[in-house]
C-alpha positions in Angstrom: -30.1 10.9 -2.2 -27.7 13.8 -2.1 -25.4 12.0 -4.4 -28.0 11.3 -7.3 -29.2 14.9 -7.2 -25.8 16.0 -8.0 -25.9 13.4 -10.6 -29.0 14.9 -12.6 -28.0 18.6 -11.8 -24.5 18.0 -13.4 -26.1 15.7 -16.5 -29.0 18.8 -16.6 -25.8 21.8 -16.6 -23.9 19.7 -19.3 -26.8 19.2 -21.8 -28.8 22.4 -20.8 -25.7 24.1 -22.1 -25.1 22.6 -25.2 -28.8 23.2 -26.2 -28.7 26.9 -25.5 -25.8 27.0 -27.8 -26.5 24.3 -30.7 -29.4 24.0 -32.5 -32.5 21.9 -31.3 -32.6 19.3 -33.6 -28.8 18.2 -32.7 -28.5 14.5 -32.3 -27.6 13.6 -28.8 -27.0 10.4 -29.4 -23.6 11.0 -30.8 -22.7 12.7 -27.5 -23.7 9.5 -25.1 -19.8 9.1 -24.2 -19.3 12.4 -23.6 -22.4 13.1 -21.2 -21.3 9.6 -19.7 -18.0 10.6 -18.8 -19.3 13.5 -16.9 -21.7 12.1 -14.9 -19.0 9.6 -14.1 -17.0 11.9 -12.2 -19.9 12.9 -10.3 -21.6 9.6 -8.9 -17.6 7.5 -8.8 -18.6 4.9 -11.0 -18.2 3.9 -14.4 -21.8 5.0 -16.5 -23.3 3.9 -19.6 -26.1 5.2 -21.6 -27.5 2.4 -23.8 -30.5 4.1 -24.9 -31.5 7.5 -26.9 -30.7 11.2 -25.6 -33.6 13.8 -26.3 -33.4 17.3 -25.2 -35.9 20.0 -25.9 -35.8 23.5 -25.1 -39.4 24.8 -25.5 -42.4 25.1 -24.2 -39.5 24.2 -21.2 -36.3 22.4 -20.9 -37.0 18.4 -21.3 -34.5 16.1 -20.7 -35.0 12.0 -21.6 -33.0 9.5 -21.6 -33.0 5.6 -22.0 -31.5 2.5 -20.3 -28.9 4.3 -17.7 -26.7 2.4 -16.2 -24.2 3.4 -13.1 -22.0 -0.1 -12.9 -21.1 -2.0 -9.6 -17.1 -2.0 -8.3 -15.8 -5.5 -8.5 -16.5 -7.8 -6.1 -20.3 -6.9 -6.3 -23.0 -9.8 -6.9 -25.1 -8.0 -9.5 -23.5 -5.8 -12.7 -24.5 -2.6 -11.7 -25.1 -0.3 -9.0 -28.3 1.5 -10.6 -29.8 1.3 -13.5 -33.2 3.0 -15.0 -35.2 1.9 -18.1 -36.4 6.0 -18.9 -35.2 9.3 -17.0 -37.2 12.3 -17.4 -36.6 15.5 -16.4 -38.6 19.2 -17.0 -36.8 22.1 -15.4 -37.9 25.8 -15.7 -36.2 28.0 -18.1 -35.7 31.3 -16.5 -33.7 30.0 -13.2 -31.9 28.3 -15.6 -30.3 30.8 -17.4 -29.3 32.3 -14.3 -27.5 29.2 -13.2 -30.3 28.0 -10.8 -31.4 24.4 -11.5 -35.1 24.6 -10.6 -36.6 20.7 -10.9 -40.0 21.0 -12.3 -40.7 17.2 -12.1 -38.3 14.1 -12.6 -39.2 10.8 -13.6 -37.2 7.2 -13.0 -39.4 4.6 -15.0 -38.3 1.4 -13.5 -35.4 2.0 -11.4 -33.8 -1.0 -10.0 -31.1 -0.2 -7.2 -28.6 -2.8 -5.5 -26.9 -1.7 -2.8 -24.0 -4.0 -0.9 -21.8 -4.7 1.1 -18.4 -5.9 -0.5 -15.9 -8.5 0.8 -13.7 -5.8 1.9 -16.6 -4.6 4.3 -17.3 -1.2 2.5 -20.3 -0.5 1.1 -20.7 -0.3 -2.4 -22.8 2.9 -2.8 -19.8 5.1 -0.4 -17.3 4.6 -3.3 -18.4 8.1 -5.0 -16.1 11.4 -5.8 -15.4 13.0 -2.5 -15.0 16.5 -4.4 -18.5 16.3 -5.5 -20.4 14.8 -2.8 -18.8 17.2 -0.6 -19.2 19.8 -2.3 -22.9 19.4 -2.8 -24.4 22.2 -0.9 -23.2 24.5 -3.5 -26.0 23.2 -5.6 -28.9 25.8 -6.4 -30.8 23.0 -6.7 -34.8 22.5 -6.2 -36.9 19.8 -6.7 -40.8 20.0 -7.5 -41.6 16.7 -8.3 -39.1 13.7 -7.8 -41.1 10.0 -8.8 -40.2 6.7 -9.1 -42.4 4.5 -10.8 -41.9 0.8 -9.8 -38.7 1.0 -8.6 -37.2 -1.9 -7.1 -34.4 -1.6 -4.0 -32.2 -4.7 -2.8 -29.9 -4.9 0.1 -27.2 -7.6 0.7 -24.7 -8.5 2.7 -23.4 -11.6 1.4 -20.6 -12.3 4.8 -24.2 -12.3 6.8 -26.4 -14.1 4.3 -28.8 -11.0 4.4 -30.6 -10.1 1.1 -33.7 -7.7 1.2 -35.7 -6.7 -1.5 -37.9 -3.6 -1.8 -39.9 -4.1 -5.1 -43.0 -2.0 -6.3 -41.8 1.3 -4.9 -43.8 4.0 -6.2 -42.8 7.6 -4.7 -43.1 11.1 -4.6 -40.1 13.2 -3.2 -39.9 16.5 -2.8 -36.7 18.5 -2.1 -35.8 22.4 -1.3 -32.2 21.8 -2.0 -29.9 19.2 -2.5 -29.1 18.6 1.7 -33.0 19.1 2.2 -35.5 19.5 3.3 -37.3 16.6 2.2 -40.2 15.4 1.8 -42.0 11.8 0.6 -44.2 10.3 0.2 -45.1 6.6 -1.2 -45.5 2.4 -0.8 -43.8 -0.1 -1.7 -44.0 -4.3 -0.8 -41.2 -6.3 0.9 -41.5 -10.0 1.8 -45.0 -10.0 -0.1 -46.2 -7.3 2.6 -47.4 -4.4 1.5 -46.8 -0.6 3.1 -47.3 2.7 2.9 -45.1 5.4 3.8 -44.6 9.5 4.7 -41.4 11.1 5.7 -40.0 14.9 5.9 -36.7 15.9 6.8 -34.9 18.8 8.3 -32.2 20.4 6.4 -29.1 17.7 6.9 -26.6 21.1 5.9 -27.1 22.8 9.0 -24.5 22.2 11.6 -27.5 21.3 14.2 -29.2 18.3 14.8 -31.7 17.6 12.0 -35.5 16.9 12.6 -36.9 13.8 11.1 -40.3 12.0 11.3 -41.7 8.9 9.9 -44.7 7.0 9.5 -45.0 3.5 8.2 -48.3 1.7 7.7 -49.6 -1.5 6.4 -52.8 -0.6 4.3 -54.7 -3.9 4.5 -54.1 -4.0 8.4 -54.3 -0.4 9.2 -51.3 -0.9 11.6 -49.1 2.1 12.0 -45.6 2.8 13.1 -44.1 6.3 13.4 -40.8 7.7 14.3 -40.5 11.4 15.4 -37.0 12.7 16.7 -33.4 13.9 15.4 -30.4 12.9 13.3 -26.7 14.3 14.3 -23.2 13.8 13.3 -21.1 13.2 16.3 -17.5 12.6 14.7 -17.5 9.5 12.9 -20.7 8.7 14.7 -24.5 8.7 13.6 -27.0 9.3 16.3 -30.7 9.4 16.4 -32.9 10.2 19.2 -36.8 10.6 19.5 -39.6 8.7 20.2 -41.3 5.2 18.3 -45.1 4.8 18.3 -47.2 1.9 17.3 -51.3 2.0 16.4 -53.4 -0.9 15.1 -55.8 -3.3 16.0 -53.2 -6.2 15.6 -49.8 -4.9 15.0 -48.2 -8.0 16.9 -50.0 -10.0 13.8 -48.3 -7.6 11.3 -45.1 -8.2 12.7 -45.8 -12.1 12.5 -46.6 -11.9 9.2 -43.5 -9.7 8.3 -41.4 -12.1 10.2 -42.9 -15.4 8.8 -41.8 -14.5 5.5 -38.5 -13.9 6.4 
């Protein structure tokens, strides 16, 4: 997440810029290259921008743009990384001009995300520009409104035969600053199940433990399964503590049914 924040703040600075010092009616279009190479360096991957540019300044800064894609590494089963059919961002004006990047609302229209791991047993989505992504709590960054509309999330690992597909995911995040913390809310359907889900994080830039909670539930069923409890970095190691509730009339039949599809 921190990673495509960046990606929109620096894609937001770049054309924000040129706006404020061109007049309105330029033609982005002729710039796609330019703006691609830039978000390049941020996200590690090679990006292309098939479709048009439009940037308006007033009543508020509006950013669009069309058919984005951020392309796979080789050795990846699909072509690209991410890609989204329409990108729309509205960001307020006055923050902006004092370098603060405050995210009114942002839109990805049909998202479709493949994340993997390669041959070489690295993920795909850790091959990003260490500079940036470690530098990412430098970021006055605040989101509003982050939504994705139908997005559609697949995991594989081909060495283990595992594919998983998360499709019709519709969400709301919010975020306070680009290491959190967040919030969400949404559903989405995997294996033909549907779910429904609610998260909040702490802030994952403190050097503390952070404080995460979780609630999962299947809407025709009722069933719910939480998570409340904490995220650390030990070293090289993740750990997560708390506690796992189930509620439901028939959660064992949920499971069944989540398992029988597999």
């Amino acid at each position: 997440m921190n990673r495509i924040l960046i990606a929109v703040t620096a894609l937001l600075v770049l054309v924000a810029g040129g706006v404020l010092a061109a007049p309105e009616f330029i033609n982005w279009n002729r710039y796609r290259a330019a703006i691609s190479a830039q978000v390049e360096q941020v996200v590690g991957h090679p990006v292309i921008i098939a479709g048009d540019i439009d940037f308006a300044v007033l009543p508020q800064p509006a950013l669009s743009v069309s058919g984005v894609h951020i392309v796979n590494p080789d050795g990846a089963t699909a072509p690209d990384l991410a890609s989204v059919a329409a990108l729309k961002i509205r960001v307020a004006f006055l923050p902006l001009l004092r370098g603060n990047v405050q995210v009114r609302q942002v839109v990805l229209v049909n998202p479709v995300v493949e994340l993997e791991i390669l041959p070489s047993g690295q993920p795909n989505w850790s091959l990003v520009a260490a500079e940036w992504a470690e530098g990412a709590s430098s970021f006055s960054l605040s989101f509003d409104s982050f939504i994705t509309q139908n997005a559609t999330v697949t995991f594989r690992d081909p060495v283990k035969g595992i594919v998983e597909t998360f499709d019709k995911v519709n969400a709301e995040v919010i975020a306070d600053s680009v290491v959190g913390p967040f919030y969400a809310d949404g559903v989405f359907t995997v294996r033909g199940i549907p779910f429904a889900f609610n998260l909040a994080t702490g802030d994952f830039g403190l050097r503390r433990p952070t404080a995460l909670r979780i609630d999962m539930s299947n809407p025709d069923s009722g069933d719910l399964a939480g998570f409340t409890g904490a995220w650390e970095k030990q070293g090289e190691t993740d750990r997560l503590t708390g506690s796992l509730r189930v509620e439901g009339t028939d959660f064992a039949g949920t499971l069944r049914e989540f398992f029988r599809a597999w």
